[in-house]
C-alpha positions in Angstrom: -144.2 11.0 188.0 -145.9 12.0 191.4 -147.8 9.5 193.7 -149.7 10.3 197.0 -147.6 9.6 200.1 -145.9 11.0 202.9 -141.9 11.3 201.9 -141.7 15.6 200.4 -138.4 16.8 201.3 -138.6 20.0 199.1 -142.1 20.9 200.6 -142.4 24.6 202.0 -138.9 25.7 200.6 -137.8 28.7 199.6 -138.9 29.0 195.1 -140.4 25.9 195.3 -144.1 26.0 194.1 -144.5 21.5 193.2 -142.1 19.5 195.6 -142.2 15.8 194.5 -143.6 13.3 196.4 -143.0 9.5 196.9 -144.4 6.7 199.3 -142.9 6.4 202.6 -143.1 2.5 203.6 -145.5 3.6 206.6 -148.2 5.1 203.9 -149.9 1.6 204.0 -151.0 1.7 207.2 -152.7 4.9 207.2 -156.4 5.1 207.3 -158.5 4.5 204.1 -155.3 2.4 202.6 -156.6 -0.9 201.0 -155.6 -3.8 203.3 -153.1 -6.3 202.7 -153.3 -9.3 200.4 -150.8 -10.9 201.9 -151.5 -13.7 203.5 -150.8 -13.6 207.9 -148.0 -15.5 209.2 -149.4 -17.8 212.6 -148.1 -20.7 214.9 -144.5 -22.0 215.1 -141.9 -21.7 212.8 -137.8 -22.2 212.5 -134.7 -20.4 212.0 -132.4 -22.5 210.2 -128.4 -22.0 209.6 -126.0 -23.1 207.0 -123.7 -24.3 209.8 -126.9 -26.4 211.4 -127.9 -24.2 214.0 -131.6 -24.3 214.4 -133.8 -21.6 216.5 -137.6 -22.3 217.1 -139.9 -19.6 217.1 -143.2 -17.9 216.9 -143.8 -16.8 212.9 -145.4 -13.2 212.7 -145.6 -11.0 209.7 -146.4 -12.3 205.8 -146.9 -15.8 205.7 -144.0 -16.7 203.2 -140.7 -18.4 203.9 -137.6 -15.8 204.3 -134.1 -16.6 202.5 -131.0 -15.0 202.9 -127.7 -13.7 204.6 -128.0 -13.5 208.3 -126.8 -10.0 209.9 -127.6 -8.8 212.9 -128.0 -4.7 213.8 -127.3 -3.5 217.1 -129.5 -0.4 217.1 -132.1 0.1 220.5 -134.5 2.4 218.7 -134.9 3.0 215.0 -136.1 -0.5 213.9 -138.9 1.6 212.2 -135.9 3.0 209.7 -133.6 0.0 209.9 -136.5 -2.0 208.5 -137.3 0.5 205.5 -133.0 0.7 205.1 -132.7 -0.4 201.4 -128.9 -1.2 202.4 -130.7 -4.6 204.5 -132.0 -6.0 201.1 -131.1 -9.4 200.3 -130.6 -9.9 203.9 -132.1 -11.5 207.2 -132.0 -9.0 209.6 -131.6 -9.9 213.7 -132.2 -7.4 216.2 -130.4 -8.0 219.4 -131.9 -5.0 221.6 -134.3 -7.5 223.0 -137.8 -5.9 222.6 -139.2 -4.6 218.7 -142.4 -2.7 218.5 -142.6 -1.0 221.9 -143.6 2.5 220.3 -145.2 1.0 217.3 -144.9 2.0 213.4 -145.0 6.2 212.9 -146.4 8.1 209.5 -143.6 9.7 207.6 -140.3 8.6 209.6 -139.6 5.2 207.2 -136.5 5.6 205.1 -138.0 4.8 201.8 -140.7 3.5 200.3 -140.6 -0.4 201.2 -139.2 -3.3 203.8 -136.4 -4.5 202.7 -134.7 -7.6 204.8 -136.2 -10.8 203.6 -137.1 -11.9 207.2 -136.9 -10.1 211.0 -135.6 -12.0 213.6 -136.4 -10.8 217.1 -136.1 -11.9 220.7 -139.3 -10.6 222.0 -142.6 -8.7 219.7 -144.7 -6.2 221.0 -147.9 -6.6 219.6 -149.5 -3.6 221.9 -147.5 -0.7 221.2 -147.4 2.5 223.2 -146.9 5.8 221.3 -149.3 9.0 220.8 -148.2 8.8 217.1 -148.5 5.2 216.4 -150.5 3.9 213.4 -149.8 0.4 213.6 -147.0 -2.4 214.9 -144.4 -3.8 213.3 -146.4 -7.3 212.3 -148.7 -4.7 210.6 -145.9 -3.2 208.6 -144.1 -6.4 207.6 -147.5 -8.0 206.7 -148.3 -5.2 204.4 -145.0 -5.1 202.5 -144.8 -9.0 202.5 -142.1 -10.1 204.4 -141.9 -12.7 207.4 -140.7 -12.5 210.9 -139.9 -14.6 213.5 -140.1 -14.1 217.6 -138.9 -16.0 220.5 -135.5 -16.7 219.6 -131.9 -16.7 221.2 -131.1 -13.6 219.3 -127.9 -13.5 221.7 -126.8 -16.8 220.7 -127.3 -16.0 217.1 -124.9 -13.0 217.8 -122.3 -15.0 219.0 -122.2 -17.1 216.5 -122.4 -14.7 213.9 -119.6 -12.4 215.6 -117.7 -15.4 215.5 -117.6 -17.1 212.4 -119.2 -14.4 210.1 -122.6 -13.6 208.2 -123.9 -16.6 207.2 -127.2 -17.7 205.0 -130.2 -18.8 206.6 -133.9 -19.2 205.9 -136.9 -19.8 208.3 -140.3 -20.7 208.2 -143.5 -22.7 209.7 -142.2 -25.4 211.3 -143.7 -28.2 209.4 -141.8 -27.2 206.2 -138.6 -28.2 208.1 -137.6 -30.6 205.7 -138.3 -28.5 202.6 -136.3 -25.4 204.3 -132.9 -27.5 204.5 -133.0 -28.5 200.9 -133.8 -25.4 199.7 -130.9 -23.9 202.4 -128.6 -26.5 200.7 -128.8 -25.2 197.7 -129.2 -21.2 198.5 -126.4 -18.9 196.7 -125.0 -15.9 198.5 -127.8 -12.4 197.5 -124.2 -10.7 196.9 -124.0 -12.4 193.3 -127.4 -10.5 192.9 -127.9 -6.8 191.3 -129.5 -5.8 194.5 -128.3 -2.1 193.9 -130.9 -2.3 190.7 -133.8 -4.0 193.1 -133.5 -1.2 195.4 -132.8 2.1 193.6 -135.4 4.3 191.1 -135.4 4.0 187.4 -135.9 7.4 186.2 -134.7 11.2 186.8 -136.7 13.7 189.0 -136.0 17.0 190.7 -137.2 16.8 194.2 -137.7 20.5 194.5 -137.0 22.6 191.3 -136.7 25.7 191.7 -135.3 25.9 195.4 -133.7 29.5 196.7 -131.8 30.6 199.6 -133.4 33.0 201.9 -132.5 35.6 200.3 -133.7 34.2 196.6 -130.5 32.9 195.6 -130.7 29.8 193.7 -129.2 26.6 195.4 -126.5 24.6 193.4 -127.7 21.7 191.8 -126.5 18.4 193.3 -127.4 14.9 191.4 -127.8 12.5 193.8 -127.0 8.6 192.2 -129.8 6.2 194.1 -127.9 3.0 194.7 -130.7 2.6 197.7 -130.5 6.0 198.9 -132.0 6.4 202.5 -134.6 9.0 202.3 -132.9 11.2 205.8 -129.9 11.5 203.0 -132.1 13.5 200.4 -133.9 15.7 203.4 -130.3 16.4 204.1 -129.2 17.4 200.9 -132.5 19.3 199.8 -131.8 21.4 203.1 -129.1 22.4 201.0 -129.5 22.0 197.6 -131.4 21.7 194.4 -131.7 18.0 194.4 -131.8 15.6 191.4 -132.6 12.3 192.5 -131.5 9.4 189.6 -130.7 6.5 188.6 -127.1 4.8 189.2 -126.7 4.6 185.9 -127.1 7.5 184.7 -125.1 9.1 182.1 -122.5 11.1 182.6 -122.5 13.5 179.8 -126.5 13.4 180.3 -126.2 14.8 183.9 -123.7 17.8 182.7 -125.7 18.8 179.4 -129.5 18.0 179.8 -128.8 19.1 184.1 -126.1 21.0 184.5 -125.4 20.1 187.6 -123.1 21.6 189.8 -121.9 18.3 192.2 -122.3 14.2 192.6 -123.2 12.4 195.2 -123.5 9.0 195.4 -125.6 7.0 197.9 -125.4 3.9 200.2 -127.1 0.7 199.2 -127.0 -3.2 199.6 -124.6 -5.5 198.1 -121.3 -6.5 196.4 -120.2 -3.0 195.4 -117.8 -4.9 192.7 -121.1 -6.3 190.7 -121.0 -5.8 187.5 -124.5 -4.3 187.6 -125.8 -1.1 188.8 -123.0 -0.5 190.8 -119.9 -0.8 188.1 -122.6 1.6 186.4 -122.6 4.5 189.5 -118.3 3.5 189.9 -117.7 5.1 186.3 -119.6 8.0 186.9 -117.7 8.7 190.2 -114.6 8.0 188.6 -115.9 10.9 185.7 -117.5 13.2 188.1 -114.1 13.4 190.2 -111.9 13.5 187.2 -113.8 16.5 185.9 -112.9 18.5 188.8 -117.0 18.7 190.5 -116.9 18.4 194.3 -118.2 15.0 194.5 -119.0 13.1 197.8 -120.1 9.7 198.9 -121.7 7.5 201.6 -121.3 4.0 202.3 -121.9 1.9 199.3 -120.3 5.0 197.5 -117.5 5.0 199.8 -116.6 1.4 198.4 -117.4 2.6 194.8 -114.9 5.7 194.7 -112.2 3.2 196.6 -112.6 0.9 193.8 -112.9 3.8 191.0 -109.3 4.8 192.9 -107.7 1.4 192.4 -108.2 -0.4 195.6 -109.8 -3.4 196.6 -113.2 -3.6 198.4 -113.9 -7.5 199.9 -116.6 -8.8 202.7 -116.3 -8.1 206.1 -116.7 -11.0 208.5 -119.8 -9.8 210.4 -120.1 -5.9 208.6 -120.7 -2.6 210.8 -124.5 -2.4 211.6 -125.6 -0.3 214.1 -125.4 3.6 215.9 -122.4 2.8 217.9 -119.4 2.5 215.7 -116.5 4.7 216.9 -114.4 6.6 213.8 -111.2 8.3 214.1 -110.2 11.6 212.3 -106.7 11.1 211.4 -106.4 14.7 211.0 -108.1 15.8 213.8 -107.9 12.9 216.1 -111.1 13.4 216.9 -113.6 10.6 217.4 -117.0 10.5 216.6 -119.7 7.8 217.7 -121.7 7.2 213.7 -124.6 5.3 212.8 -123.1 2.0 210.4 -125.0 -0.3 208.4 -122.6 -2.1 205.6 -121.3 -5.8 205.1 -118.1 -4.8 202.9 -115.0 -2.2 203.2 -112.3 -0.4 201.1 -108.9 -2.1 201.5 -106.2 0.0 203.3 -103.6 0.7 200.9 -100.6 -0.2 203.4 -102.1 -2.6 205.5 -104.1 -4.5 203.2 -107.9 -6.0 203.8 -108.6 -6.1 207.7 -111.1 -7.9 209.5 -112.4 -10.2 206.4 -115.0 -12.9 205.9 -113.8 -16.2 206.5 -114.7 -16.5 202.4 -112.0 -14.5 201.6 -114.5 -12.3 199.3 -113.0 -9.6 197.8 -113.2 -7.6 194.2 -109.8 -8.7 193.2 -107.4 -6.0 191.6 -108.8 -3.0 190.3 -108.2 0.3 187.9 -107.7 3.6 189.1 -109.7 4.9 186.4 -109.8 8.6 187.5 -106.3 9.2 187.9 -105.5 10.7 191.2 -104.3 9.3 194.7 -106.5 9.1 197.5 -105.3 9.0 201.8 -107.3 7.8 203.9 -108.8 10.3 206.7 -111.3 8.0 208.3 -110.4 4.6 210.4 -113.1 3.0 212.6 -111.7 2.9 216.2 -112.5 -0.9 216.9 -110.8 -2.7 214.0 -108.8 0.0 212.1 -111.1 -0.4 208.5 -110.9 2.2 206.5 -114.4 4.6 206.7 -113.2 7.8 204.4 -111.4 8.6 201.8 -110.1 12.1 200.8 -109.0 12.2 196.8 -106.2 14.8 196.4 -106.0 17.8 194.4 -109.8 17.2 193.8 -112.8 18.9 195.7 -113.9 14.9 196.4 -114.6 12.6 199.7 -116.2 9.9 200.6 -117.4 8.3 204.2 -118.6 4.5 205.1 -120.7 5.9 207.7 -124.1 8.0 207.9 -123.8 11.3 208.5 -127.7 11.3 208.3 -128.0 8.8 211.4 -131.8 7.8 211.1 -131.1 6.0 213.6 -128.4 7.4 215.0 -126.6 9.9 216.8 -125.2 13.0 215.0 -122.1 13.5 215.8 -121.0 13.1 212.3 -124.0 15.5 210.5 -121.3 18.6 209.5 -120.0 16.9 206.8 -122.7 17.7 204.7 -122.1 21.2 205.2 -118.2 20.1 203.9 -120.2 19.2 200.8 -121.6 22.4 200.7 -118.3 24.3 201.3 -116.4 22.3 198.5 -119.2 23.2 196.6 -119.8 27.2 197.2 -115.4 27.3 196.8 -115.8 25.3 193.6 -119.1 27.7 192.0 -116.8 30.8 193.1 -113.4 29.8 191.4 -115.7 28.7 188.9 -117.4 32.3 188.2 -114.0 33.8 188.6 -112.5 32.2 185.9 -115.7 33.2 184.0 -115.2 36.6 184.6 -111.8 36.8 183.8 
């Protein structure tokens, strides 16, 4: 399956003669595109809470009505991939850096192929963007993908509120529909009892660039790479490294080691409950498989939470989540801190200290079955409330971090674990042929 667009991570690699190619969420917008049938979003609309809190604004975007879990992000630049995040899905997404749009919507920089909160809430919307590159504004790129957004609010005010009591569910809309918003808020159920890992990740198996050397014509190990709502930044990383297959999170275990031989796992961030007993309890079993086989496995995020779960700990809701390029982590080996790009709503449990910093709900997966086997320490801790953000599994070639390495946005301070990845990986191929030899 191939389709024209503008995300082609194996493109111009060494042995690769056909890269694959997917849509990037920006691809709409380009010239010669059909226009949008959605319909344009004008005039005043309002931001309701579950608590009663009620923000007027000025509607932009699809004209549709957006329902769901109110997060905010605290990024300054990077709405472009924040928006195209598939980690946002099932939520309403607030920005609180004041201004959105100021250098537009760029080709080939989204982070997958579609917009994925059900509504943007801003403070102020720049509808005349300034940027050599620019293609269109963020109205334009919500408007295509059919989702709403609202302008003109007290995004700080939302903050607070949010910071204080926790995520909460919301829905806004034209302002005449007022009435018909609060029933329908009345009766809204959380988008975590929802398979939104299934919404957001691919159905089917595809190597993004078969064939793919070294410099030297040496072929690259083959890493699946389990789309729970992978971010597209994470396969340019990994195909700068490997021979990637991009797959389902359900995919079969025994599949991936007889029809692909692979060489490693990887499992990817995404939205949600990672204790649903969808497409996530799916990717969990073939963590826990992957690691007890002895591959180097690694994951990110929502895989984080899956491997902590697949090793017998809890994962529950966090009061407000980790969103944003400014969260501090602490290497308890190293004691060295790094400043990493977040964007998640639930965390792993410590195993001594128990579930810190939890929703007011109480949400949490309830007791769980270590079904691979081996203990796990914790090497990660985020510096601001002590949650656990990696996990090392012993006596296995396995990790897993709650952050992105990736950033997009971001800063990098955290981008060398892949090349861990890759280490585990080369030490695991060369005992590996050793033992062949022998």
């Amino acid at each position: 399956m191939t389709v024209t667009g503008g995300f082609t991570p194996g493109s111009g690699q060494h042995g690769v003669s056909k890269a694959f190619i997917a849509r990037d969420a920006a691809d709409l917008l380009l010239p010669g595109t059909p226009s949008s049938n959605h319909s344009e979003a004008k005039g005043r609309g309002v931001l309701l809470l579950a608590d009663g809190s009620r923000f007027e604004g000025d509607l932009f975007g699809a004209a549709t009505i957006a329902e769901g879990e109110l997060v905010f992000t605290t990024n300054m630049t990077g709405y472009q991939e924040s928006l195209t995040d598939p980690s946002f899905a099932g939520q309403v997404l607030t920005f609180t850096w004041p201004l959105l749009g100021n250098y537009g919507i760029l080709p080939g920089i989204s982070e997958s192929a579609g917009v994925w909160p059900r509504g943007v809430v801003c403070r102020e919307l720049m509808l005349e963007p300034d940027h050599r590159d620019c293609i269109g504004t963020v109205h334009d790129l919500l408007l295509a993908h059919g989702v709403p957004g609202i302008s003109g609010v007290d995004t700080r005010a939302i903050t607070r509120r949010v910071r204080e009591y926790g995520v909460i569910l919301s829905i806004f809309g034209p302002l005449d529909r007022e009435e018909e918003m609060l029933k329908t808020l009345g009766n809204m159920k959380s988008p975590d009892i929802e398979d939104l890992a299934d919404e957001v990740s691919r159905n089917d198996a595809v190597l993004l660039n078969e064939g793919a050397t070294d410099s030297e014509g040496n072929p690259l190990p083959r890493v699946a790479a389990l789309d729970c709502g992978i971010k597209y930044n994470i396969l340019r990383e990994l195909c700068a490294r490997f021979e990637v297959l991009w797959c389902p999170p359900e995919m079969d275990w025994d599949e991936l080691q007889t029809v692909y031989n692979i060489d490693a796992l990887f499992c990817s961030n995404g939205p949600g409950d990672p204790a649903h007993p969808g497409k996530a309890t799916s990717a969990r079993h073939t963590l826990a498989k992957a690691t007890k086989s002895g591959i180097p496995v690694m994951g990110i995020c929502l895989g984080h939470q899956l491997m902590g779960l697949a090793s017998g700990l809890r994962t529950y809701k966090l009061r407000y989540g980790h969103r944003g390029g400014n969260q501090p982590v602490l290497d308890l080996q190293t004691q060295k801190v790094s400043i990493t790009s977040q964007n998640h709503g639930f965390a792993v449990e410590d195993p001594v200290q128990g579930m810190l910093a939890p929703h007011p709900s109480g949400a949490n997966s309830g007791d769980v079955e270590n079904l691979h086997g081996c203990d796990v320490e914790v090497r990660y801790v985020n510096a601001n409330d002590r949650t656990v953000e990696g996990l090392d599994v012993k006596g296995r070639p396995a990790f897993t971090i709650q952050f992105h390495p990736e950033a997009c946005p971001g800063p990098h301070d955290a981008s060398p674990l892949f090349d861990r990845f890759a280490d585990l990986i080369t030490q695991h191929l060369e005992v590996k042929a050793n033992a062949k030899t022998r």
